[in-house]
C-alpha positions as CSV (number, residue, x, y, z in Angstrom):
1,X,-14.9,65.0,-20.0
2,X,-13.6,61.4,-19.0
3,X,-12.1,60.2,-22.2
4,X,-8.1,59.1,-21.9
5,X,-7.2,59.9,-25.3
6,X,-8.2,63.5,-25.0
7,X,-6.4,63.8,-21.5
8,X,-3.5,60.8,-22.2
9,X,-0.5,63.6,-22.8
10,X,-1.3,65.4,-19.0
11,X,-0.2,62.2,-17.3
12,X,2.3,61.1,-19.6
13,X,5.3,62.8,-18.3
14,X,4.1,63.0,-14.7
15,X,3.8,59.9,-13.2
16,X,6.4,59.5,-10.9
17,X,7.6,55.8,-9.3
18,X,10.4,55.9,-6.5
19,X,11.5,59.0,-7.4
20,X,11.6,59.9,-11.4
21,X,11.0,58.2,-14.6
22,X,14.2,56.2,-16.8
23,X,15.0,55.2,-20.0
24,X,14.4,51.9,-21.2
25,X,16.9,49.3,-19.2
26,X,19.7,47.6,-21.7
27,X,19.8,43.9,-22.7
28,X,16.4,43.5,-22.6
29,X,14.7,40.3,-23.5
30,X,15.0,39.4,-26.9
31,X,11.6,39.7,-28.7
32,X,9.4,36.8,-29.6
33,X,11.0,34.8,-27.2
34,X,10.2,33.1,-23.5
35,X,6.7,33.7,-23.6
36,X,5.0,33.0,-20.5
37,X,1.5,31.1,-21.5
38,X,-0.1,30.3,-18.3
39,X,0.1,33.6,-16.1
40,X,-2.9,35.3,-14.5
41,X,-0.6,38.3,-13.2
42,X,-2.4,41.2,-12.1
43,X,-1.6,44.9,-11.0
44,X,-4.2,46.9,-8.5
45,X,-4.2,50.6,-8.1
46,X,-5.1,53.0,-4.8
47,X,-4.8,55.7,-3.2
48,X,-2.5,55.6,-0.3
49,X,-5.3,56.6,2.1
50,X,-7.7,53.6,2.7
51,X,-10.7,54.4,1.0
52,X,-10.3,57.1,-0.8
53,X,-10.3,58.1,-4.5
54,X,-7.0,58.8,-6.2
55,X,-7.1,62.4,-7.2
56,X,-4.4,64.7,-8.8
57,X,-1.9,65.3,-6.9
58,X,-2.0,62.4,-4.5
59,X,-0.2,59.4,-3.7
60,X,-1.0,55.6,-5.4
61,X,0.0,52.6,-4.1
62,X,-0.2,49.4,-6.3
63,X,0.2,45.8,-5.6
64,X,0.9,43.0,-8.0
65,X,0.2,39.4,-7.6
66,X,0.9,36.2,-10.0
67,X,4.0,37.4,-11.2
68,X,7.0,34.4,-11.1
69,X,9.8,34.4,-8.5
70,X,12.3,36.7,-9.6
71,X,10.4,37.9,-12.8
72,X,11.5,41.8,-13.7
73,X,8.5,43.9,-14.2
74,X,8.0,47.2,-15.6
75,X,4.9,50.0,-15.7
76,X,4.1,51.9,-18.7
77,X,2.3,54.8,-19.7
78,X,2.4,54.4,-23.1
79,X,5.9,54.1,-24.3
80,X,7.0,55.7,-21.3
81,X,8.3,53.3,-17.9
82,X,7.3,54.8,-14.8
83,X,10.0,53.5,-12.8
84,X,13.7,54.0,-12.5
85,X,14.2,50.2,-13.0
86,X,12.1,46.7,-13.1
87,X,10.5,46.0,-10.3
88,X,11.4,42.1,-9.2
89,X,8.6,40.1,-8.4
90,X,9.2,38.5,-4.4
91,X,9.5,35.1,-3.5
92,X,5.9,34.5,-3.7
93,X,5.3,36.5,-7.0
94,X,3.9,39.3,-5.9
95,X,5.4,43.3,-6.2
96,X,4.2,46.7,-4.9
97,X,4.9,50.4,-5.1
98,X,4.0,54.0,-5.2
99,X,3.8,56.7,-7.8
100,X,2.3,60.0,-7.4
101,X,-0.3,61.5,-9.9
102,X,0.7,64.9,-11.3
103,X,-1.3,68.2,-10.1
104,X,-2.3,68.9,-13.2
105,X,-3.4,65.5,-14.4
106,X,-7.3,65.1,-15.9
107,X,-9.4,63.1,-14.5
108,X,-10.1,59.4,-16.0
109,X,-8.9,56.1,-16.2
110,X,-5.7,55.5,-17.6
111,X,-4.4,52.6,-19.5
112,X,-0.9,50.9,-17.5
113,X,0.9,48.8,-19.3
114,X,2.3,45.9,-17.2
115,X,5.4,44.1,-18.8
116,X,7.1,41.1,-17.3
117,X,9.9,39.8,-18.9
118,X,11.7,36.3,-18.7
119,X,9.0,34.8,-19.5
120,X,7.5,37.4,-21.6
121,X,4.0,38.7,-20.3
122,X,2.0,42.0,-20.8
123,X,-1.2,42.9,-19.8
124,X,-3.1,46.5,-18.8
125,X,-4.2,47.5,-15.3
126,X,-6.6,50.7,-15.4
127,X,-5.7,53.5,-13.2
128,X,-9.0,55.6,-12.3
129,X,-8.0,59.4,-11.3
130,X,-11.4,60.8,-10.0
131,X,-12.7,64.3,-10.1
132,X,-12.3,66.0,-7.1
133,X,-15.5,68.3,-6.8
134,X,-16.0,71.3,-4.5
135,X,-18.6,71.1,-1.9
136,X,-21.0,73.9,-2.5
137,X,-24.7,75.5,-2.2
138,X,-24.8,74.0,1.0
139,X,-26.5,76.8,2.4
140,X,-29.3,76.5,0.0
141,X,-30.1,73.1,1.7
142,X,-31.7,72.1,5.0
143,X,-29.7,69.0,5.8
144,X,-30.7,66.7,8.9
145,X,-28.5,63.3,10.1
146,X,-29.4,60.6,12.2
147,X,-27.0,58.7,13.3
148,X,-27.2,55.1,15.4
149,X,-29.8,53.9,13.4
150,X,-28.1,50.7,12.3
151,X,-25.2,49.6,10.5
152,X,-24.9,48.8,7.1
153,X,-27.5,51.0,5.5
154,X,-28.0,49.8,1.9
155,X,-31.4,51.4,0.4
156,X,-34.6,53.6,1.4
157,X,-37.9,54.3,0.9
158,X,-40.7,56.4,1.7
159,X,-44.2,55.8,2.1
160,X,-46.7,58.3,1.4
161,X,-49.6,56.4,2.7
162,X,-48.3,56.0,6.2
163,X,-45.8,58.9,6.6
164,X,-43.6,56.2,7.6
165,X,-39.7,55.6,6.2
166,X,-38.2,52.0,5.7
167,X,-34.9,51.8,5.7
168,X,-32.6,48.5,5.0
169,X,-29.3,47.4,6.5
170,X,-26.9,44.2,6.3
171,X,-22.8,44.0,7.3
172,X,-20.7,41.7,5.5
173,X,-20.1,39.3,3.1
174,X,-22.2,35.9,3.1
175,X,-22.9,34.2,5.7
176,X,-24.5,37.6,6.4
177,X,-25.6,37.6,10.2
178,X,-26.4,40.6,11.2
179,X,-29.4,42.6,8.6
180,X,-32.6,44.7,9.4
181,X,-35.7,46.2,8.0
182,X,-36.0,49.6,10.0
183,X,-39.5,51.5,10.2
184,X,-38.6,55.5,11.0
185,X,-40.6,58.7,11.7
186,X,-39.4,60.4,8.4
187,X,-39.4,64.1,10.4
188,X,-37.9,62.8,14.1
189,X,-36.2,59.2,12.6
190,X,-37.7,57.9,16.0
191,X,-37.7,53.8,15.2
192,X,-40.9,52.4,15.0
193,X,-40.3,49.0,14.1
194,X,-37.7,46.9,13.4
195,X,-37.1,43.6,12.4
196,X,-34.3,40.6,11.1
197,X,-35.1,38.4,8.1
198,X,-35.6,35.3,8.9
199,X,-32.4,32.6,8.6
200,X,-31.7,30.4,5.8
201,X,-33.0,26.8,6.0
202,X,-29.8,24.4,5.3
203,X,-27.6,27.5,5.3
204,X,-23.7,26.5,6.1
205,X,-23.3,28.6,9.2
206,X,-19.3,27.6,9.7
207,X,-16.9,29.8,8.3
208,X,-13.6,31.7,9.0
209,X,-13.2,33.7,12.2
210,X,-17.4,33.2,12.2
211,X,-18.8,34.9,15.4
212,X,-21.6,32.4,15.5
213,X,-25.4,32.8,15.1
214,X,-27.8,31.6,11.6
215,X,-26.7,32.9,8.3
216,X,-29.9,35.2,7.1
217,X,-32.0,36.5,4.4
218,X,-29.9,39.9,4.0
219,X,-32.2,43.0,2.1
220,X,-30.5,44.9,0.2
221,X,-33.0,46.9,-2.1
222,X,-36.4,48.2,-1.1
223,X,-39.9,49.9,-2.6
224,X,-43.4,50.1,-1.2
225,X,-47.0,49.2,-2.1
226,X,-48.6,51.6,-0.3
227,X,-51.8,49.9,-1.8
228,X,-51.2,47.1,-0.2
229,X,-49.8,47.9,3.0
230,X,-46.5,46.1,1.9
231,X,-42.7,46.6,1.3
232,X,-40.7,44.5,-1.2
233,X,-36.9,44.1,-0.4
234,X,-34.4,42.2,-2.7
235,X,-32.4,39.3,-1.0
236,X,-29.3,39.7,-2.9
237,X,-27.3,36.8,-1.6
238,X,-29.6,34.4,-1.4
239,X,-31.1,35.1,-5.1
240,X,-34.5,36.0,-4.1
241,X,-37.2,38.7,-2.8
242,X,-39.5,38.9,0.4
243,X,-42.6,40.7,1.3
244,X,-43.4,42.4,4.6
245,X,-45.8,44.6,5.9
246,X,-45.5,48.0,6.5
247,X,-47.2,48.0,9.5
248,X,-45.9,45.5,11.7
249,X,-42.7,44.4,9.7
250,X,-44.5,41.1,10.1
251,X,-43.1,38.7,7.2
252,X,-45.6,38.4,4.3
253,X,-43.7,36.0,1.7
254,X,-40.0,34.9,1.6
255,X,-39.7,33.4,-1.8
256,X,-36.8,30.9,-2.4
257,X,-33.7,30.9,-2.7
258,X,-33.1,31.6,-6.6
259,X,-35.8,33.3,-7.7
260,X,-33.9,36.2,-8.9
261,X,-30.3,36.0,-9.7
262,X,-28.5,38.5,-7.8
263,X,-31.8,40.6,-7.2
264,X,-30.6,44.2,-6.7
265,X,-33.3,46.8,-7.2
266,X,-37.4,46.4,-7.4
267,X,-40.0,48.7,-8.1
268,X,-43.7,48.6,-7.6
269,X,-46.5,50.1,-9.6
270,X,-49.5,49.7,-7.1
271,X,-51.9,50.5,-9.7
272,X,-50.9,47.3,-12.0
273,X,-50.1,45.7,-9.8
274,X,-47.1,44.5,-10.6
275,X,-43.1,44.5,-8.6
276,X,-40.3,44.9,-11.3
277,X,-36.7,43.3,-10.3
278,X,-33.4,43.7,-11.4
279,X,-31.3,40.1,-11.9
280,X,-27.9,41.9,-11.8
281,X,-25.2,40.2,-14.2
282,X,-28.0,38.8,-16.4
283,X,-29.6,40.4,-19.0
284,X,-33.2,40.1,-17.1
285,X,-35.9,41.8,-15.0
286,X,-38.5,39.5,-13.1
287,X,-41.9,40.3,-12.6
288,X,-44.6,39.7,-10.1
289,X,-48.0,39.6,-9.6
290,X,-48.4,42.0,-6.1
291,X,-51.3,40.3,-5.4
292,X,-51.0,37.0,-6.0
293,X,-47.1,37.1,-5.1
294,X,-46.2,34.6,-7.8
295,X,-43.8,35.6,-10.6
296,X,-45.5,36.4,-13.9
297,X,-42.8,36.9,-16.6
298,X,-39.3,37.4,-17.1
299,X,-38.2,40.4,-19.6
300,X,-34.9,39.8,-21.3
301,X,-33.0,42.6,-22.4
302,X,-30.3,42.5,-25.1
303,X,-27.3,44.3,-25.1
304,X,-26.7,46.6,-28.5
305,X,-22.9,45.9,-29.3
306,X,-22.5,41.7,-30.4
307,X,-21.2,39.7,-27.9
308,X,-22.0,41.6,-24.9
309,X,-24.6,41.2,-22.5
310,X,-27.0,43.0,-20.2
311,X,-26.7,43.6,-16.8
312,X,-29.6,45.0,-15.3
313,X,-29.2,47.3,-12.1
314,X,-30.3,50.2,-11.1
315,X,-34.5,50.6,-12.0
316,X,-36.5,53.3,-12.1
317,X,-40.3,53.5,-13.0
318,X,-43.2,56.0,-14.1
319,X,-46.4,54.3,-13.5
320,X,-47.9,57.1,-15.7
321,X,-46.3,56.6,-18.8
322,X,-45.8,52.8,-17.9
323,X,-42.4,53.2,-18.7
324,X,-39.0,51.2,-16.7
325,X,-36.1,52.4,-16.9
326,X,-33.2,49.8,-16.2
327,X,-29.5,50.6,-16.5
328,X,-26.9,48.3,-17.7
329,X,-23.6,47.9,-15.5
330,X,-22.0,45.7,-18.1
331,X,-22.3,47.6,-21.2
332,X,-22.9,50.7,-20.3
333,X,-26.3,51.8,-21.7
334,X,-30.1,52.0,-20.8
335,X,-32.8,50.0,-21.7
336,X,-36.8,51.3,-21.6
337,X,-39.8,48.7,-21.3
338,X,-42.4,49.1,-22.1
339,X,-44.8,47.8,-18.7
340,X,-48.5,47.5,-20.5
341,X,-46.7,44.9,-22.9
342,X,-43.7,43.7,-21.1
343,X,-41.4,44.3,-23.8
344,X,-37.8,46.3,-24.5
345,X,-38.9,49.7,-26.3
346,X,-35.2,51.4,-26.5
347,X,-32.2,50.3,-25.5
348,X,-29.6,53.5,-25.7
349,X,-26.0,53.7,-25.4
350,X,-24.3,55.8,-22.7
351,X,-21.3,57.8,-23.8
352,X,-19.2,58.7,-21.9
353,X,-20.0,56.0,-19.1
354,X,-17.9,53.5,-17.3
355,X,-19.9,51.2,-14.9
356,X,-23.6,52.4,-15.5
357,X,-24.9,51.3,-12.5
358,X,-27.7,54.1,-11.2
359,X,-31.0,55.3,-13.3
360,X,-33.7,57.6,-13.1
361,X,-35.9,60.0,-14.9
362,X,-37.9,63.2,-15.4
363,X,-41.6,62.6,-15.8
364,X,-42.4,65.6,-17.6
365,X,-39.5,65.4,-20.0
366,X,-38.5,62.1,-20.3
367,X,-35.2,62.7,-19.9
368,X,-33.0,59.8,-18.4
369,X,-30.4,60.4,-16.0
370,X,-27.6,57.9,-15.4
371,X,-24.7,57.5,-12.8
372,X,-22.0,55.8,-13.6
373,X,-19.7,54.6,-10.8
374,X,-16.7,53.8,-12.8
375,X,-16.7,57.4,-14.9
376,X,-17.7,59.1,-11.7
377,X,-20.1,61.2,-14.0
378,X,-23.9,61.7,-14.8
379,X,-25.1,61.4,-17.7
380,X,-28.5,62.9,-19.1
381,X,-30.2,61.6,-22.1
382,X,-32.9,62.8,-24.0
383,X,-35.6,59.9,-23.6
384,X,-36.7,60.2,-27.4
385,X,-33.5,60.2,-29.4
386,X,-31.0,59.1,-26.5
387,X,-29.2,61.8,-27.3
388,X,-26.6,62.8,-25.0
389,X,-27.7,65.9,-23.1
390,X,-24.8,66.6,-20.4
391,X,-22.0,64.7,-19.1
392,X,-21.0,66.1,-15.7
393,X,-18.4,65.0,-13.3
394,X,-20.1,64.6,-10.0
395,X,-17.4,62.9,-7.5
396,X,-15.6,59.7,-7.3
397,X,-17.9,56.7,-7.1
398,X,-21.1,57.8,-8.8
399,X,-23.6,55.5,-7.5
400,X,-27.6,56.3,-7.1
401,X,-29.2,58.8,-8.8
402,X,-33.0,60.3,-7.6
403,X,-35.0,63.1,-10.2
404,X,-37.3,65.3,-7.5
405,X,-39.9,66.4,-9.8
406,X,-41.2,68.8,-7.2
407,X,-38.1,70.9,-7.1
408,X,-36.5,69.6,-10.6
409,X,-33.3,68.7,-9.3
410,X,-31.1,65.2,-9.7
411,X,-29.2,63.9,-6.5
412,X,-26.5,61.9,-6.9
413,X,-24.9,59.9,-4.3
414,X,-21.1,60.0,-4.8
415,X,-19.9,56.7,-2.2
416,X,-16.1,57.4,-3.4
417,X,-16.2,61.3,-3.0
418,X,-18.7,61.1,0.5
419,X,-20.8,63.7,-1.4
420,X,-24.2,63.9,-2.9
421,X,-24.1,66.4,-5.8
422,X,-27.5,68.0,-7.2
423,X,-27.8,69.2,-10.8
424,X,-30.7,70.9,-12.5
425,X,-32.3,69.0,-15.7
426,X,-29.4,70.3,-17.7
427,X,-27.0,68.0,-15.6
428,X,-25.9,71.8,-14.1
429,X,-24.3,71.3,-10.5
430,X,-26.0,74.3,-8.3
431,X,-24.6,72.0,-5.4
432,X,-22.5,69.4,-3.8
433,X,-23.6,68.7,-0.1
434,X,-21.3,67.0,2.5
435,X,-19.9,65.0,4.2
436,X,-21.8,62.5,3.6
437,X,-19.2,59.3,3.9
438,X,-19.7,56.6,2.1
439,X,-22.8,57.7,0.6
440,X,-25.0,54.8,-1.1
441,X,-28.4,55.6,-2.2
442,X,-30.9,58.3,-2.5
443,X,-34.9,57.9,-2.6
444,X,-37.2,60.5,-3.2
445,X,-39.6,61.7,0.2
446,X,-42.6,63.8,0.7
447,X,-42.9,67.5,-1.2
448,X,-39.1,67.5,-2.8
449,X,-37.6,65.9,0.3
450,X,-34.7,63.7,-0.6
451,X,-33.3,61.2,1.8
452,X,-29.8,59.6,1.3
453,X,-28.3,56.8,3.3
454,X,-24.4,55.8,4.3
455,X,-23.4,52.5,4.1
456,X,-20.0,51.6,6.2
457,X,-21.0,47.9,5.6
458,X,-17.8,47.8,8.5
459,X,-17.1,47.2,12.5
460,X,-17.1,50.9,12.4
461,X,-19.8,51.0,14.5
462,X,-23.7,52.5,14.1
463,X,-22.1,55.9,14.8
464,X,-20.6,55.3,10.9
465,X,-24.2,55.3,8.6
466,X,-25.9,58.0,8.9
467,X,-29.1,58.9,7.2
468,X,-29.5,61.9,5.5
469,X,-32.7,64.2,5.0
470,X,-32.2,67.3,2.3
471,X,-34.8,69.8,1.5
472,X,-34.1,72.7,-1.0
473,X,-34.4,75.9,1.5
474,X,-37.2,78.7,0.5
């Protein structure tokens, strides 16, 4: 379970700041008075080991930015001040800390109260304590790594057809120099092929502490045509898709720059031929004609609470039942389309999710399975009624999620916890495999094999993304 209010009274009294909690300070301000209008002030939470989730037990640090010289500023939980006195904002506004989470805290995210005083300013900062999940069952899978394949793994895919895996990579933040499609022998990961998108025409290629070299057409998310010989990748930063082929890695079609807002995930039914892509922070999903290569139509989802809006991520498809399923990182909830028609069948609420970023399904059941990054949970829902089915907490940073039909299992790639959790249809955990650091995605393989990628996105060197192969044992 994730919800605050049913957790709220096991932090309460056991957040500690500098060394215990204090009653309220005397003479404060007087109420209705100095308000401050025009602050942006801000408080971040994490843990005091860089990169990590903050679990019970552990250390937080937390930094605070847009405060006013001098300003007095208090944490709450609640009613109650998690500090021994104010905190005074520095010279240039900002402040910082440490508190320790209790060992018998639940898991969550927790509602701070910020107060600044002279002027007057409140505000609430969420404080995420993640589940921290055992690894186990590892002896029931066969797990492989390779290693030194390239940095920056984002997204894989295997292809049936040519017993052939495509994996894609990019480091950094725009300009984006350094990405690659990667063609792998799926049982040995000997490369193949390998190739760099092409650069961006007019692209600014200065920028701070810039090593030099074009700015290019980073892929991010990946699926295969196997009936066409091709591979569709996303071009996230650049708004757009390309085409390769599988064969050569030879460039097919790079559309243009804004094609697809933010294009994040795409999926391919070979038989329609047709490529399905996610326009993350928009409420929309663009389609293609695979053989032509033009776009076709654009399917808008709306979001079922007024006044929100649709964010499509994650996809996930089943040709047979011509049925996408497209997850909503805004609001929280899952939206089926119809493919024969183009149009929104269901759109379901997820309860219980923060973040709903990754989707997939059960072909035979229908059921829908949701990860949800920000709840560090998955979610299964019947695909009929959307009713809830299980909520289970999988690890910090619930990312991708992959249903193996074969074996009837769900792997979820955990990026926060380094772990990739399997459940049964039930949303039953029979294991949590690791390390797996930093883990990013998952794509289903040949005959129940799962393969999961790393993503250190960092200067940490090849050595730091890994690729993982899992298979059930007998």
């Amino acid at each position: 379970m994730t919800s605050v209010g049913r957790h709220a009274r096991h932090l309460a009294l056991g957040l500690l700041l500098a060394g215990g909690l204090f009653a309220a300070e005397a003479g404060a301000q007087t109420a209705f008075s100095t308000l401050d209008r025009s602050t942006e002030a801000q408080i971040r939470f994490s843990a005091s080991e860089q990169g990590k989730p903050i679990l019970a037990g552990s250390e937080v640090t937390f930094t605070g930015q847009g405060f006013q010289p001098g300003q007095k500023v208090k944490l709450l939980y609640g009613t109650t001040p998690l500090s021994d006195e104010a905190l005074t904002a520095d010279g240039e506004g900002q402040i910082e800390g440490r508190l320790t989470i209790p060992e018998e805290a639940a898991f969550g995210t927790y509602p701070i109260i910020v107060v600044a005083e002279e002027p007057y300013y409140a505000t609430v900062a969420d404080l995420k304590v993640s589940p921290e999940v055992p690894l186990s069952g590892q002896d029931d899978f066969a797990v492989d790594e390779a290693t030194g394949i390239a940095r920056g793994l984002y997204q894989s895919a295997y292809s049936a057809g040519n017993d052939a895996l495509f994996v894609t990579s990019s480091i950094g933040r725009p300009p984006v120099r350094e990405s690659e499609i990667v063609k792998l022998d799926p049982e040995t990961f000997e490369v193949l092929a390998r190739i760099s998108p092409a650069a961006v025409p007019g692209a600014d290629d200065a920028g701070e502490g810039d090593t030099g070299g074009p700015s290019v057409f980073a892929v991010y998310g990946i699926a295969l045509d196997d009936a066409k010989d091709t591979l569709w990748v996303t071009n996230t930063r650049q708004d757009t898709v390309a085409v390769y082929q599988q064969s050569d890695l030879s460039l097919v079609k790079q559309f243009d720059p804004g094609t697809v807002t933010h294009a994040r995930d795409v999926r391919i039914d070979s038989g329609a031929g047709r490529a399905y892509v996610s326009a993350t922070g928009t409420p929309e999903v663009v389609v293609f004609d695979t053989e032509t290569l033009e776009p076709v139509t654009t399917i808008e989802i709306k979001a079922l609470g007024r006044g929100q809006q649709f964010s499509a991520a994650s996809l996930s498809l089943d040709p047979e039942a011509k049925r996408l399923y497209v997850a909503s990182l805004s609001t929280d909830e899952v939206a089926v389309i119809d493919t024969e028609t183009n149009t929104v069948e269901k759109v379901f609420p997820v309860p219980g999710a923060r973040s709903a970023i990754g989707v997939s399904h059960d072909p035979e059941t229908g059921r829908i399975f949701v990860a949800a990054q920000g709840s560090d949970n998955l979610v299964v829902l019947d695909g009929d009624s959307g009713a809830v089915i299980a909520d289970t907490s999988v690890g910090a940073g619930a990312l991708n999620v992959a249903f193996d039909p074969v074996n009837r299992l769900a792997y979820v790639s955990n990026r926060g916890a380094g772990t990739i959790a399997v459940t049964d249809p039930d949303g039953n955990i029979v294991a949590n495999l690791g390390p797996a650091p930093l883990a990013n995605h998952v794509a289903l393989g040949k005959d129940g094999t799962v393969y999961a990628v790393d993503n250190s996105s960092g200067p940490g060197g090849e050595d730091s993304d890994t690729i993982l192969r899992i298979r059930p044992q007998e």
